[in-house]
C-alpha positions as CSV (number, residue, x, y, z in Angstrom):
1,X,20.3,-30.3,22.4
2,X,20.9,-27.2,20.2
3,X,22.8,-29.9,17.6
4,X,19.4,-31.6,17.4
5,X,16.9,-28.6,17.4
6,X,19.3,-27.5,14.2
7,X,19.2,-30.7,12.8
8,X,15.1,-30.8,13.0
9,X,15.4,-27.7,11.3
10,X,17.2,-28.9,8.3
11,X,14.7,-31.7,8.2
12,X,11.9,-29.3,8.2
13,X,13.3,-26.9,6.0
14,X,14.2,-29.7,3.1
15,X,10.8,-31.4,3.1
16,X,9.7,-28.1,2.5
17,X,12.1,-27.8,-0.1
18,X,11.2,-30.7,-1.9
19,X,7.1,-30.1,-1.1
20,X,7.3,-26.9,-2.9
21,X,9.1,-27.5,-5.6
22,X,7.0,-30.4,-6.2
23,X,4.0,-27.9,-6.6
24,X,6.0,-25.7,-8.8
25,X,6.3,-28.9,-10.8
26,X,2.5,-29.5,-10.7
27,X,1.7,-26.0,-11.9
28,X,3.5,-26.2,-14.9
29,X,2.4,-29.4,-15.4
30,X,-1.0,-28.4,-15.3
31,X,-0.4,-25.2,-17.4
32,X,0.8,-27.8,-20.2
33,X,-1.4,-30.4,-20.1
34,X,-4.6,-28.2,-19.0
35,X,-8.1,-29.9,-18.6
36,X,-6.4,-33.5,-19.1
37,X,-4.5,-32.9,-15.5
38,X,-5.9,-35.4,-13.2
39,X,-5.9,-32.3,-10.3
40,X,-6.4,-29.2,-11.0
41,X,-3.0,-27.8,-9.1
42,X,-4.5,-24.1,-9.9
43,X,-7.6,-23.8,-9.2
44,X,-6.8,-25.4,-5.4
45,X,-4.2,-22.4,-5.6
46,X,-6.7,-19.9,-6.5
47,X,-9.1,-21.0,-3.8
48,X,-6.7,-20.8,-1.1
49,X,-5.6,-17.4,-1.5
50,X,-8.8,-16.2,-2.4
51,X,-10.0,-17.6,1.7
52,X,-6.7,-15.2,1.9
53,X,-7.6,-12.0,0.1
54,X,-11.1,-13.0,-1.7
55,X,-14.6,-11.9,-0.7
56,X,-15.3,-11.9,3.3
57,X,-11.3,-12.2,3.8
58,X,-10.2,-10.5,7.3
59,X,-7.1,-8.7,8.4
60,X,-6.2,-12.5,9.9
61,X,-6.5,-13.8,6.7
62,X,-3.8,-11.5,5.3
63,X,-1.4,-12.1,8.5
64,X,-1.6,-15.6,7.7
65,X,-0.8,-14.9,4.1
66,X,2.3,-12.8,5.2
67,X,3.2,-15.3,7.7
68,X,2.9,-18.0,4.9
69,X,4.8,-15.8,2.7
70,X,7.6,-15.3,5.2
71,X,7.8,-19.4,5.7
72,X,8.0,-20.4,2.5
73,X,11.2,-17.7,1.4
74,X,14.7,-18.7,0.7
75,X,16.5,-19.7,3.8
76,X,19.6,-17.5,4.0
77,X,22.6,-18.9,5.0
């Protein structure tokens, strides 16, 4: 059981992996290519963590920003 839970892990933790460096990708992409991006990577960025820290944000808006924060770090081996 504990092999498996580990294993599910991994799983999780390299989809992630691959998710976020994918955005990183899309970011710069954006940042070259500007207006002629078919999605604007950024400005989806920007209104997510303004819902975060932005006008009528609440203290649950920044736990969920630290929590996000705390996900999306290296994994340490």
């Amino acid at each position: 059981m504990k092999d498996t839970l580990e294993s599910f892990k991994s799983l999780i933790w390299g989809v992630t992996s691959v998710l976020v460096s994918a955005l990183g990708l899309l970011v710069v992409a954006q940042a070259v290519f500007g207006e002629s991006a078919s999605i604007n990577v950024i400005g989806n960025l920007q209104g997510i963590i303004n819902g975060f820290v932005g006008e009528g944000a609440s203290l649950a808006g920044i736990i969920t920003l630290l929590l996000v924060v705390a996900l999306l770090q290296k994994k340490k081996d």
